[in-house]
N, C-alpha and C positions, 0 to 999 in steps of 0.2 A: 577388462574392458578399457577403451581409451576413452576416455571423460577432456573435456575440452573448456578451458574457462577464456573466454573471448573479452575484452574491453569493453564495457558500458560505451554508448556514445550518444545516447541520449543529452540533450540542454544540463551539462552542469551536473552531470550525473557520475559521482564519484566513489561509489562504493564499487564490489569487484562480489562474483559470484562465491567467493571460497579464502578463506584467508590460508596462509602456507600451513597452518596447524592441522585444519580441514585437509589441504591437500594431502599433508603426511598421511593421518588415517588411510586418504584412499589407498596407498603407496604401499604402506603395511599390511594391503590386503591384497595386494599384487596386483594394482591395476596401473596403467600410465596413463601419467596429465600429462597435459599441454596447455602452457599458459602465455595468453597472448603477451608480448612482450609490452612492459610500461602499465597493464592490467590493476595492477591494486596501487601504484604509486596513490593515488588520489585517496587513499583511506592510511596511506602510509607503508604501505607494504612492498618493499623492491624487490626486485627480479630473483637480484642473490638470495631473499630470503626463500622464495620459490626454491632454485635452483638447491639451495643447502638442503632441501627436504627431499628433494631426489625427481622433482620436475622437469620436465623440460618447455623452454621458451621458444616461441616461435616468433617471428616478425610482424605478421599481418595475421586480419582476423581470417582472412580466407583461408590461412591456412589451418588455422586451428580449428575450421567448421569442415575442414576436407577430410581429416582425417581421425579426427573425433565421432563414435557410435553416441557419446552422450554430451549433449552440450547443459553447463550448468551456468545459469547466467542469476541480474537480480532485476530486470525491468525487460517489458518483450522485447521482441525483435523488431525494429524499425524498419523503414524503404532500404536501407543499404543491405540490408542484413538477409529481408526476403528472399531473396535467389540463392542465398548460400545452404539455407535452409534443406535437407535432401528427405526422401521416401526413407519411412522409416527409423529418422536419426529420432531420440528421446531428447527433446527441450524441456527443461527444467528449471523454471522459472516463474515469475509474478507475469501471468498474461490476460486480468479483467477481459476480457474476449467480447464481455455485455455491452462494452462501450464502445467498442472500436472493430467496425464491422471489415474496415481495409483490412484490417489485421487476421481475421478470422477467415476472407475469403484467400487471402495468403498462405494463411496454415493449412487450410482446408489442398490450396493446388500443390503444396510442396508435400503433401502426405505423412506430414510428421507424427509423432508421437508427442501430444504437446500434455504435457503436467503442471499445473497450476500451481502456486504455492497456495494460492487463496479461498482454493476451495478442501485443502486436505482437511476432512471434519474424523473429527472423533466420537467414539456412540456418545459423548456426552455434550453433542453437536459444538465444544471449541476446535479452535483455529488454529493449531502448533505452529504453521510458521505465518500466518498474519499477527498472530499475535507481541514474537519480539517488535514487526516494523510501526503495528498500531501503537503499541507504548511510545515510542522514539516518536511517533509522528502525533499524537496525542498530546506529549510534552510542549511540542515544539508549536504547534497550532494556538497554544497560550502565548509561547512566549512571541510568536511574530504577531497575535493578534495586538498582545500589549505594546509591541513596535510601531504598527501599522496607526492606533488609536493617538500618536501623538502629532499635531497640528503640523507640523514638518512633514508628516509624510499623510496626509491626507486626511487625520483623524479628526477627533472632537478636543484633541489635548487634555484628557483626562490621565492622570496617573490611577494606575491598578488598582494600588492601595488607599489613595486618598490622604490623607494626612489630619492628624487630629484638627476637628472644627469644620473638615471638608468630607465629605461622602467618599468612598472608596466606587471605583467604576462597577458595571453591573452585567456579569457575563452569562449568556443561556448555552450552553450543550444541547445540543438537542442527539438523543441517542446515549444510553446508558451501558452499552461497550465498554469493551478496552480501552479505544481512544478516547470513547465521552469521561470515562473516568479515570485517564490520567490525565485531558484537557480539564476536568474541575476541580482534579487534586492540586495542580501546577496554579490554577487561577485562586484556588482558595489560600495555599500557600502562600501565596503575592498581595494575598489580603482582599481579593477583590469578593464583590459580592453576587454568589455562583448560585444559577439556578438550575439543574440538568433533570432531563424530561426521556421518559420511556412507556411503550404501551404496557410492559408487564409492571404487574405491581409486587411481586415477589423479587424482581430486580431493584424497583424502588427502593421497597422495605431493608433490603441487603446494603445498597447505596446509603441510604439513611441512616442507618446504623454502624457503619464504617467511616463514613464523614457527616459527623455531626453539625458542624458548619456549615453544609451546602443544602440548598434548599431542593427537594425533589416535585416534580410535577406530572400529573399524566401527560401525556401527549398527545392531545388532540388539536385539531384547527385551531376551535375557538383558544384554547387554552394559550396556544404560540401569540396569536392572534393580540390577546393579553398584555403578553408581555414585551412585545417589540416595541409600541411609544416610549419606552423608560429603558431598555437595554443599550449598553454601549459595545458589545462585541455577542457575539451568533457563533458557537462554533459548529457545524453540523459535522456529524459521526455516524449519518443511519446506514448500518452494511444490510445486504441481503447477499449471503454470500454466492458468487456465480451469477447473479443478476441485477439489472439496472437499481439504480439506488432512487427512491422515491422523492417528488419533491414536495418538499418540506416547506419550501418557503416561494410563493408565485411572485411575478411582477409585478403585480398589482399590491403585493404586503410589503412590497418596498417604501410605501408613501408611506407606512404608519412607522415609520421609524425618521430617526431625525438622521440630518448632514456628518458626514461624518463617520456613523456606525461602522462598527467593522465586520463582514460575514468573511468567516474561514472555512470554506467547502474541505474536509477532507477525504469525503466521499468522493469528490472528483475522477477520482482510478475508475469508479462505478458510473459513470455518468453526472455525478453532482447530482446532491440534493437542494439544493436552488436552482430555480427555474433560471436565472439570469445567470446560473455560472458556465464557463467554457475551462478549458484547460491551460493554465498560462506552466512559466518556467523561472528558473531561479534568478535569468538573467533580466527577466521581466515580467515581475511577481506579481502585479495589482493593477486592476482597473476601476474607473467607477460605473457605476449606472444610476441614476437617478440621485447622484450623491453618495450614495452608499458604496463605500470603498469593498472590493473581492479580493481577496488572495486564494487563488486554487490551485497551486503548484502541486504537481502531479505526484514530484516523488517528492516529499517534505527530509523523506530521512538521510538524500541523498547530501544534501548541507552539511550534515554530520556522518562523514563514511567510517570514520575508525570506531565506532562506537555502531554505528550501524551494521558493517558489515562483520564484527564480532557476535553481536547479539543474532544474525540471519543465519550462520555460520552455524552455529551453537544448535539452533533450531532444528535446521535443513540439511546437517551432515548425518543423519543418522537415517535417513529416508534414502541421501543419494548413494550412501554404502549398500545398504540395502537392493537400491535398485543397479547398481556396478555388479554387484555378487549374483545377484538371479536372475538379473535379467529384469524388464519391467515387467513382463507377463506374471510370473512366478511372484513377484516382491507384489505386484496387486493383489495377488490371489489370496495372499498370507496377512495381507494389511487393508484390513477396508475401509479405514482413514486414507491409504495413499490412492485405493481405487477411487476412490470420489473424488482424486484429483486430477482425476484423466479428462481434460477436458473433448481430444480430440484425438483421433486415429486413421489412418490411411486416406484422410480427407474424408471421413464421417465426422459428425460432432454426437458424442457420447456423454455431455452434461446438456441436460432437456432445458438448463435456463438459456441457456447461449442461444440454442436452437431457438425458442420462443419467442426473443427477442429479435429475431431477425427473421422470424418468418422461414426459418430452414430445416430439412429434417433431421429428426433423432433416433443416434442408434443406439441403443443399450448396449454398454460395453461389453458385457454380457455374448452379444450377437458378433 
């Protein structure tokens, strides 16, 4: 199969679909890449080291979407990208579809084959490749909240930690995830004082017993409701995967928190779990509303590409072998973690949450 890895162009977006190690695999299995040329410099990775593994580079992204049957990328397809998009080619990539309904009416008219990373589930309903970018992006939601929290950039000028005689700052998760719980493992490490919230209480009891330090809550209204007069950073985590992300926190729960506060949507990719969040970028991360400082940057992990795009790599190369070797039809058949990631086909939509959220029909992949 010819596999195709095109340039990110996304705001700031510097990871790349495939590192040259990835690529070899595919190479030793007899297929040809084509990588857009300049592709992974932004995670570190030059052309030559492509090229050393048996690649071949191409100039423009046009041209790597022309003659590519599968394209493997790490964030969707944007306006430039739409048109190159053909009947039939296999996209493969992070495509939230719940939030971004331009997008979905795009994929729907170019007839793609479009695969999701974020919905591939396994019977044990986890996320194989949400879950390396939730950790990275989990991480990092601490550390920009405790950037964001200091007086200079809009906060309340609290340090993390606090210092003996002074209180340490007071972080809520909301969402007991992967991201919620590397967001309270990084804040508890920093010393701050973490409280992360979830509807299960068998994920609680797990949470609680793995970080003894951090405080767990159910998650209800009233319960958030609680705790937002006295909290100095919010990080919400809540995934539903394939569909809109719930909101957690209204405009009107803005007033009960003080000047200052920091909410880190990282649910954003899903529509944002706050009501008052929109989609910002790296090159213009924060806004306020009512005082209350936002960071929703869309792709958090892209700030960190060489580490990101190793860890998505690691995840994702063993699915896109897979579907290089048999085809996607055959590679679903045999994988029903990767069939659940088929978001959409011939301009049908074949996950019923996309479909529901936008009011459009669903076809059973199946069908």
């Amino acid at each position: 199969m010819k596999v195709g890895i095109p340039k990110e162009i996304k705001d700031n977006e510097n990871r790349v679909g495939m590192t040259p190690a990835g690529v070899a695999e595919l190479i030793s299995h007899g297929h040809e890449v084509y990588v857009q040329h300049t592709a992974g410099e932004g995670s570190g990775f030059a052309d030559a080291l492509y090229e050393k593994v048996g690649a071949t580079i191409l100039p423009t992204m046009e041209e790597v979407y022309a003659i590519s049957e599968m394209i493997v990328k790490v964030k969707e397809p944007i306006k430039p990208e739409y048109g190159l998009v053909r009947k039939g080619q296999v996209v493969f990539t992070y495509f939230h579809f719940a939030c971004e309904e331009e997008l979905t009416h795009a994929m729907m008219k170019a007839g793609a084959v479009c695969i999701a990373y974020e919905t591939v589930e396994k019977k044990d309903r986890s996320l194989p490749l949400l879950i390396p970018m939730s950790e990275v992006a989990g991480r990092m939601a601490t550390q920009n909240g405790a950037y964001y929290l200091q007086k200079t950039q809009g906060g309340k000028g609290k340090l993390m930690a606090g210092v003996p005689g002074v209180k340490p700052a007071k972080v809520l998760v909301l969402g007991g995830g992967t991201v919620g719980e590397a967001a309270a493992r990084i804040a508890a490490g920093m010393g701050a004082d973490v409280t992360i919230t979830d509807i299960s209480l068998p994920r609680l009891k797990q949470l609680a017993a793995e970080m003894p330090t951090v405080h767990t809550l159910y998650s209800s209204e009233h319960n958030i409701k609680s705790e937002l007069p006295t909290v100095d950073i919010v990080i919400g985590s809540v995934l539903i995967p394939g569909d809109a992300a719930p909101k957690l926190i209204t405009k009107d729960m803005l007033k009960l928190m003080e000047p200052g506060t920091v909410l880190v949507d990282v649910a954003i990719d899903q529509g944002g779990c706050f009501e008052t969040s929109h989609p910002t970028k790296h090159s213009d991360p924060v806004y306020t509303v009512d005082g209350i400082v936002h960071y929703a940057v869309a792709n958090i992990p892209g700030a960190v590409p060489n580490t990101s795009t190793m860890a998505l790599t690691n995840a994702t190369l063993l699915y896109a072998v897979a579907l290089a070797d048999k085809g996607w039809k055959q590679a679903c058949r045999e994988d029903e973690a990767l069939r659940k990631g088929v978001n959409m086909v011939d301009g049908k939509i074949t996950f019923e949450a996309v479909a529901k959220v936008f009011g459009l029909p669903y076809t059973p992949l199946e069908l």
